[in-house]
C-alpha positions in Angstrom: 99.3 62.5 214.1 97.2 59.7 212.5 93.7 60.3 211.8 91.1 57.3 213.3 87.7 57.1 213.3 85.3 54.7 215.3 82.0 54.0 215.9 80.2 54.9 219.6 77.1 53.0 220.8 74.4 54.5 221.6 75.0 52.8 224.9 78.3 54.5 225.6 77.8 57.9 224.1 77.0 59.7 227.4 80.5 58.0 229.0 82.2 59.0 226.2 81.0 62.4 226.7 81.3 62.7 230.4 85.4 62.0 229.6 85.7 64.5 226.6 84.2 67.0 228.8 86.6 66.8 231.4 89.5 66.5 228.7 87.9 69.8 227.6 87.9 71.2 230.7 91.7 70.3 231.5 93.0 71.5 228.3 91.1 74.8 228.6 92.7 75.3 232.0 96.3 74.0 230.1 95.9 76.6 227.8 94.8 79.3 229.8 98.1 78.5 232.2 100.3 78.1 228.9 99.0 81.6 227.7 99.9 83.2 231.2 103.3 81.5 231.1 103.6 82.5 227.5 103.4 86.2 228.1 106.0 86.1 231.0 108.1 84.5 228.9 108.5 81.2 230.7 106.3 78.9 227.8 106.9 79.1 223.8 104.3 79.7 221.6 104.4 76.1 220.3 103.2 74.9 224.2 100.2 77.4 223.5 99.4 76.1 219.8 99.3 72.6 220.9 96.7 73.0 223.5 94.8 75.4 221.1 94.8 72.3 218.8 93.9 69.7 221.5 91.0 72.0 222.7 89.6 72.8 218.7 89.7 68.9 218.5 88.1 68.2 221.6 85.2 71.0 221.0 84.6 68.5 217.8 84.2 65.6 219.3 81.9 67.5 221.7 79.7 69.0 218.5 79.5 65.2 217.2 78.6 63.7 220.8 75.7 66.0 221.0 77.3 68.4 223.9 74.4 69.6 226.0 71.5 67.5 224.2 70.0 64.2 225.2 72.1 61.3 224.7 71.5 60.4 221.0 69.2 57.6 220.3 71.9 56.0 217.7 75.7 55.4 217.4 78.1 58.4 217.0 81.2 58.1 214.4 84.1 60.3 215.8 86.6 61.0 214.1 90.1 62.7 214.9 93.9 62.3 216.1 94.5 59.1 217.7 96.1 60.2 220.8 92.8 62.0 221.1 90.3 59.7 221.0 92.2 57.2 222.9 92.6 59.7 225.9 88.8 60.1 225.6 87.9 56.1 224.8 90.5 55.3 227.7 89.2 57.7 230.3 85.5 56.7 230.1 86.6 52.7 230.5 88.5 53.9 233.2 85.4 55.5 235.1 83.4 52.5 233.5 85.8 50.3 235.5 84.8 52.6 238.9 81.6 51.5 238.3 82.0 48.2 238.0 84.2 47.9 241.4 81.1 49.9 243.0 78.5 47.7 241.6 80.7 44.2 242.4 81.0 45.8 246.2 77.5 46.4 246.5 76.5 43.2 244.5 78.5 41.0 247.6 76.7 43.2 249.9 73.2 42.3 248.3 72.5 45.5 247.6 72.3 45.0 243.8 71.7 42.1 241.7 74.0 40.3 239.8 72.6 41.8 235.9 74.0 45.2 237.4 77.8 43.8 237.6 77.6 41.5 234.4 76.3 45.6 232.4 78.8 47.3 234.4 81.1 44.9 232.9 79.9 44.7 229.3 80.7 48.5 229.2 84.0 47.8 230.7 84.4 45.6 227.8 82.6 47.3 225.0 84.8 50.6 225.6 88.2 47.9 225.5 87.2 47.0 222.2 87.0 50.7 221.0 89.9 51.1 222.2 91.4 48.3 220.4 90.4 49.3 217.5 91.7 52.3 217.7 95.2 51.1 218.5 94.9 48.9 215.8 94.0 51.8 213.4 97.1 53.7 214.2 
């Protein structure tokens, strides 16, 4: 698999974060479920290797994010497998989007000004262009 880096802002290391963390969490429960399978003979070895590999790269990206610290007062360069980093780019946009359809809602109910939907947007569109860039880099 193709090796990419990119460059976090500051701005969107917590998202990015928050999504590796639950990528974590689902590949830990992958492998656990492979290993079971595994030793009843109903999942190969190979199944088990990959998530071992997914997980080792994950626990990375966790070590560079500053897992359990404050969010870091500069950008974060991650590097790692493509497929990796997009999965963890595309699922913070995609709760970045959430939050953007919450703050429109309330925003029309005049709960919120207007600033709060046009940031909710910007890092809509600031994790896009991460995400570009790492399609491009493949």
């Amino acid at each position: 698999m193709a090796q990419v880096s990119v460059e976090v802002p500051a701005a969107l290391v917590g998202a990015v974060r928050e999504s590796v963390l639950l990528l974590y969490d689902a590949t830990a429960e992958a492998l656990h479920l492979g290993l079971r399978a595994q030793a009843e003979q109903r999942a190969t070895l190979g199944d088990v290797r990959l998530h071992r590999s997914r997980l080792g790269e994950l626990g990375r990206l966790l070590d560079a994010l500053g897992w359990g610290e404050a969010e870091p007062p500069a950008a974060v360069a991650l590097s790692g497998p493509a497929d990796v980093l997009h999965d963890a780019l595309y699922g913070a946009m995609i709760d970045a989007g959430e939050r953007l359809a919450i703050a429109c809602e309330r925003c029309w109910r005049g709960e919120l000004p207007l600033e709060r939907v046009e940031a909710a947007g910007r890092e809509v569109l600031a994790l896009d262009g991460l995400l570009q860039h790492i399609r491009a880099e493949r």
